[in-house]
N, C-alpha and C positions, 0 to 999 in steps of 0.2 A: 722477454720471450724465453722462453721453456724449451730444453732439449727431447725434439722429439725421435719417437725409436716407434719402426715400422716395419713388421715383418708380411713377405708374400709366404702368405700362406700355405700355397701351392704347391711349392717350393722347398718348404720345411721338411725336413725328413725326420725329427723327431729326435735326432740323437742324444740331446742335453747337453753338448758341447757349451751352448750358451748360459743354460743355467749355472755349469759345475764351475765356468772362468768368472762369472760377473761380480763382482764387490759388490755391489749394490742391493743385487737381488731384484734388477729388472724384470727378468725372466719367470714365467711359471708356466708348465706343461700342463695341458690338458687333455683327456680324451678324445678322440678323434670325431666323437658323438657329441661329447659337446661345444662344438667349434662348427656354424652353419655351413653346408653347402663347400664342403671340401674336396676340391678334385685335385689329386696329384698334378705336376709338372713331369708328363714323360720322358725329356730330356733330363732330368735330373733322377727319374727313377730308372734311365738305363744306366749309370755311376753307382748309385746307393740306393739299400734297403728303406720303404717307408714303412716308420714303427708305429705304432698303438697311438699315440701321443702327439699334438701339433705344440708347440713354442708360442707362447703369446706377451708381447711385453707389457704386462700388468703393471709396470712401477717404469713408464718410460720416463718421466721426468726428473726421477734419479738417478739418472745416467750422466756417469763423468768423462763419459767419449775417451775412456781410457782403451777401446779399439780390441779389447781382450776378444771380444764374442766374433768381433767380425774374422779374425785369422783361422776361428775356430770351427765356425759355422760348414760344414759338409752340403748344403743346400745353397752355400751364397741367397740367402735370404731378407739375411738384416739388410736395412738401409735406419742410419741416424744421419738425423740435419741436428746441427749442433747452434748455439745460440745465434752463430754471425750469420745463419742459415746455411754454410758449409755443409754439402751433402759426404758423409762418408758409407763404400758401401760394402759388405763382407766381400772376402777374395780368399777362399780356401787355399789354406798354404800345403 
């Protein structure tokens, strides 16, 4: 089994927090146009700005649950289950 990385889409605010910390390079930002059927989390957009761009984890199976993305994440979006199936989920610090 394969480390999977899941982001709520909704949720994401776009910042790049996750792309700029990950070793791996899970992470790639997209358009907001091309990402289907995107509706903000208004609980998260009374906190923070939603930018141009959603987070998508394009390379989630090279993730070494080194946890970098999740302290970083401003949307608490990420969720990784990691190989024992241990859910770990972001927590803005």
């Amino acid at each position: 089994m394969t480390v999977q990385v899941d982001i709520d889409i909704a949720k994401c605010t776009g910042c790049t927090h996750c792309k700029d910390v990950c070793p791996t390079n899970v992470f790639e930002l997209r358009p907001r146009d091309q990402v289907p059927d995107v509706v903000d989390d208004p609980a998260v957009g009374a906190k923070f700005q939603f930018r141009g761009e959603k987070s998508l984890a394009i390379n989630g199976p090279e993730c070494i649950v080194c946890e970098a993305c999740l302290f970083e994440c401003e949307g608490e979006c990420i969720l990784i289950t990691d190989e024992e199936q241990h859910v770990h989920r972001s927590s803005y610090k």
